[in-house]
N, C-alpha and C positions, 0 to 999 in steps of 0.2 A: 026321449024327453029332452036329453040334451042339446039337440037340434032343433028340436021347437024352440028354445028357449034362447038359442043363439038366432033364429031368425028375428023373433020379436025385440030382440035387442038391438040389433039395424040399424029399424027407426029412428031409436031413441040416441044411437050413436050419430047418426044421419043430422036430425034436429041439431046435435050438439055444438055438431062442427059447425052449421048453418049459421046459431045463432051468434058465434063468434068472427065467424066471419064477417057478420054485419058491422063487426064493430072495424074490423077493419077499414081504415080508406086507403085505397087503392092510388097507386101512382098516376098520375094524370098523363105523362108523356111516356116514351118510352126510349130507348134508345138501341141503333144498331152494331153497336161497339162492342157488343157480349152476348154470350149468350144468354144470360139475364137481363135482361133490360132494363133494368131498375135496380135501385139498390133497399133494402129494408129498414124504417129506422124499429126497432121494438125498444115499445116504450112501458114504465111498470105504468105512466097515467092510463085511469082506466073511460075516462069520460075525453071522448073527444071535443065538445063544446069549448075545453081549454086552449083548445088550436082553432079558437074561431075569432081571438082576440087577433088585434092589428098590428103587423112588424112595422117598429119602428118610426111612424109619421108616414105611413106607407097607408092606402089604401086596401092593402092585400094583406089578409090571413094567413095567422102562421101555417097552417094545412095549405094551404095554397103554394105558400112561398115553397113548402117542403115537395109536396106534390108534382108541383110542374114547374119549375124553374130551377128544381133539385133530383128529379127522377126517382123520386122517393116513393115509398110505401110507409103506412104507417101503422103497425101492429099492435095496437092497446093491450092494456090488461096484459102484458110480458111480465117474466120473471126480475126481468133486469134491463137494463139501460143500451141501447146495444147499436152500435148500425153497422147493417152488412153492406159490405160493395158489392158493384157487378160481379169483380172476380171475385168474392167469395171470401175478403178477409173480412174480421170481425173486429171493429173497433169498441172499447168499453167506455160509455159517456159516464161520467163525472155527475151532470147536471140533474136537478130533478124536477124541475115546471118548465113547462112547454116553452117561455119566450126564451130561458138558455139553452133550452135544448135544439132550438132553432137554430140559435147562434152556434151552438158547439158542430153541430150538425153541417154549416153552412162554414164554417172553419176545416173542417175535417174533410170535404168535396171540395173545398180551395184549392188545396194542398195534391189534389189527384190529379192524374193526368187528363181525364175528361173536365174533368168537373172546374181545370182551373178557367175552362171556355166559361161552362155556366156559371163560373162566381163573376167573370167579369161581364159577360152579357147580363147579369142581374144589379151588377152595381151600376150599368150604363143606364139600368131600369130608377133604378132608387134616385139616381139623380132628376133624370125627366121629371119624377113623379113630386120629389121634393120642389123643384121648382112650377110644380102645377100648384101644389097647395099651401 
């Protein structure tokens, strides 16, 4: 009986991960510098729609800017504030709506040894873009 009842639970465990995953967005680029490629931010927002607002006079989405110009992942509904690097250390964010936490996010990949390429390939971005609009 026991083991029926751990098979039929599976599923429902199967489903559960599934539906959380969705809420996941996924890193857009990847990188060969680690063996993660990516770095995680987990966030306690649970509605990703809030990283669909516009960074800064930018044409680009905070999920965008994090995703692919940050190598970022982004893991909703978390316990807490969080972003992991490639190698694996954990930083604790402060911030708690997505446009600081972009910012904080985008502060904290500055300061890394890869990431201070992507901050300045992203500011050479902001200016283009500031000057198109």
């Amino acid at each position: 009986m026991k083991k029926l009842i751990f098979l039929l639970s599976i599923p429902l465990i199967s489903f559960g991960q599934s539906i959380n995953q969705e809420e996941d967005l996924p890193a857009l680029r990847l990188s060969n510098n680690f063996s993660k490629p990516y770095r995680v931010l987990k966030t306690t927002i649970s509605d990703k729609s809030l990283f669909q607002q516009y960074y800064n006079n930018t044409n680009l989405t905070l999920d965008y800017v994090i995703r692919y110009h940050f190598y970022t992942s982004i893991d909703l509904n978390s316990e807490k504030n969080q972003l992991i690097s490639m190698d694996g250390t954990k930083f604790n964010l402060s911030s708690k709506n997505a446009l600081d936490l972009t910012d904080e996010v985008i502060s904290l990949v500055s300061k890394m040894y890869f990431g201070e390429k992507e901050f300045k390939e992203f500011e050479e971005l902001k200016k283009k873009l500031k000057n198109k609009y």
